[in-house]
N, C-alpha and C positions, 0 to 999 in steps of 0.2 A: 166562202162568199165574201168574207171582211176584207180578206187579200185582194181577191179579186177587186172590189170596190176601190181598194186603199190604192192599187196599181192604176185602177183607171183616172181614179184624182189626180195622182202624181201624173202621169201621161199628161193629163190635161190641164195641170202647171205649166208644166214646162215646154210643153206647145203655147199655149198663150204668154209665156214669157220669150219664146223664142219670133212668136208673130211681132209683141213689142217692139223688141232688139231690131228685128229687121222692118218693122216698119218707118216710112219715110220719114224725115225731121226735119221742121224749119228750124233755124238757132238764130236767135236775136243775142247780140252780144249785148252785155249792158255792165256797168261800170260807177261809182259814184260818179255826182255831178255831170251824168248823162241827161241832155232833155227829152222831158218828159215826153213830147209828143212822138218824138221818132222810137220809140220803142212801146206805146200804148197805140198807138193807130194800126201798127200791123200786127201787134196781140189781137186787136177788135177784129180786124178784117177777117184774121187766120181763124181766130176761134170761132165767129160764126161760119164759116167755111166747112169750116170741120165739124160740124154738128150737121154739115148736109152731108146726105147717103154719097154721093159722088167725089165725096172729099174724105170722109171720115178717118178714111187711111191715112193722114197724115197728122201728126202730132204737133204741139208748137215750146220749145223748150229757151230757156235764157240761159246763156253760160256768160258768167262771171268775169273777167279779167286777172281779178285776185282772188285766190282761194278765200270764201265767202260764201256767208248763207244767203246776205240781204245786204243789197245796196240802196242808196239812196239818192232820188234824180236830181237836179240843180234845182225843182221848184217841191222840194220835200214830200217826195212821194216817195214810199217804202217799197221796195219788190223784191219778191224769193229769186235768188239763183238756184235754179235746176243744177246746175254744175259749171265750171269751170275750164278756162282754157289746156290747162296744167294735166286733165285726163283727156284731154285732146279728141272729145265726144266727135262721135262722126254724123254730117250732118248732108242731106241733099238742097239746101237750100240754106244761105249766109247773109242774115241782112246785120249792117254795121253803120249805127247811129253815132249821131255828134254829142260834144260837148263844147261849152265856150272855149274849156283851155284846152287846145289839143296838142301841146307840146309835148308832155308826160305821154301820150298814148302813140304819138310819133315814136318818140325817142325809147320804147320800150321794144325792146328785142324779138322778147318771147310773145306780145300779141305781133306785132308783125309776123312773124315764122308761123305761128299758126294760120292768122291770116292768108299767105301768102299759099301753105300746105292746102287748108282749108277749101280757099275759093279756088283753087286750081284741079280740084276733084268734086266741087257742087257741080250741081244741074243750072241753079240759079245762083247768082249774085247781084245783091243789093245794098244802096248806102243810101242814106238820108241825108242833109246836110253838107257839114262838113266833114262825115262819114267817108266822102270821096277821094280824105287826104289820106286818107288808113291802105284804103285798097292803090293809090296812087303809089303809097309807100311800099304795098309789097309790089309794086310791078304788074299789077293787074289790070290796068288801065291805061298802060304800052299803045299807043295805037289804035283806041279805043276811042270813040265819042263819050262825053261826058260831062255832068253837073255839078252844080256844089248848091253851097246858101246863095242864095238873091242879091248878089252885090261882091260874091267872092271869088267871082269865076277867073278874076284877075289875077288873083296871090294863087290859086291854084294852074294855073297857064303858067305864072313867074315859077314858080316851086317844081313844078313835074310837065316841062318843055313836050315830053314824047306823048302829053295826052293831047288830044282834037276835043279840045274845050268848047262847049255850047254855053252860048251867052239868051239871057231871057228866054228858055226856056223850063218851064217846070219839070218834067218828066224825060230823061233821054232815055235810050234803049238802042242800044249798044250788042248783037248776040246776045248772047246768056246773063248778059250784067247790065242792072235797071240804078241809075244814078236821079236824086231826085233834090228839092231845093228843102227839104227837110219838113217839119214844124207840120201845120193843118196838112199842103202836101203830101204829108207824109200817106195820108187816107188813101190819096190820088193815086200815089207811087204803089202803094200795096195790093189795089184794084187793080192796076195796070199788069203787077207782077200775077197775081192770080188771074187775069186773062188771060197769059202765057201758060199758065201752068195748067188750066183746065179750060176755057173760052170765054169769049165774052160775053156768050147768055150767060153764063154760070155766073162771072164777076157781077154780070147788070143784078142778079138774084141778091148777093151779098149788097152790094149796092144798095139796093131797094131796102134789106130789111134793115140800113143802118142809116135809109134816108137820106144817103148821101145827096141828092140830088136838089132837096127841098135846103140843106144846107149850101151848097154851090151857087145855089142860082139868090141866096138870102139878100135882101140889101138894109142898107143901114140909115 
């Protein structure tokens, strides 16, 4: 009877570690001196997402840029890395956040290559900000409509000729890839993208329980 037991335990490990493995994943990359808001607004959106029965199946993970436990954002906020680009975790869904200096994240090889791997095998692709110069750099945004920050749509048009740059726009959408002006937006953009990925009763739901709307409409 013990065996018997011990057999069924183990069975049903390694079924729930293999449900794990193959369940869906959003990956938020994130990095020092990443801002805060483009990788906390679609944490928020995703996790209450996933606590509804129609979502639950997706999980939401941060990978790293440099092998790291814990990075730290440009407005000193601490966050775990799930893992790193280097195990080249596979993800159905890539959102890629800015930072002020985006020269180091341009000029680095191996995030581009994953990148470039990466979003070419998502279901979604997403950037906040100036996130759009990452995915501009792997060639993912060829041909493509697309955003940046509020004011940067110019250096991105001058820097990456073959994209169809939208000017004062918040939220583009584009096929499979949602480009966004970053920062509060960032809420906007990740509502938009869970519209796509489930509809938009479901997002007006998430929506609703994070209040979006009573924020939107706030004045000052």
């Amino acid at each position: 009877m013990k065996i018997i037991i011990s057999l069924i335990l183990t069975a049903s490990l390694m079924l729930s570690q293999t449900v794990m493995a193959d369940s869906p994943k959003i990956g938020i990359l994130v990095f020092d001196g990443v801002l805060t808001s483009d990788v906390t607004a679609p944490l928020e959106v995703f996790g209450v997402a996933s606590r509804k029965s129609w979502f639950s199946e997706y999980s939401v993970i941060t990978i790293s840029v440099k092998k790291q436990n814990y990075i730290t954002t440009e407005e000193g906020l601490g966050l775990k890395a799930d893992t790193w680009i280097g195990a080249q975790p596979k993800v159905d869904v890539l959102l890629v956040p800015s930072s002020y200096t985006m020269e180091p994240l341009l000029e680095n090889p191996d995030l581009i290559a994953f990148i470039k791997t990466t979003g070419a095998n998502a279901k979604w692709l997403a950037s906040n900000c100036s996130g759009a110069f990452l995915l501009a750099k792997a060639g993912l945004l060829d041909g493509k409509k697309a955003t940046t920050w509020a004011g940067g749509e110019s250096d991105l048009k001058a820097q990456f000729n073959n994209v169809d740059v939208q000017f004062d726009s918040n939220v583009v959408v584009d096929g499979n890839i949602i480009t966004s002006n970053g920062s509060l937006v960032s809420y906007q953009a990740a509502l938009v993208l869970l519209s796509k990925m489930a509809s938009a009763n479901k997002a007006q739901e998430v929506s609703e329980a994070l209040q979006y709307q009573r924020f939107s409409l706030a004045e000052f």
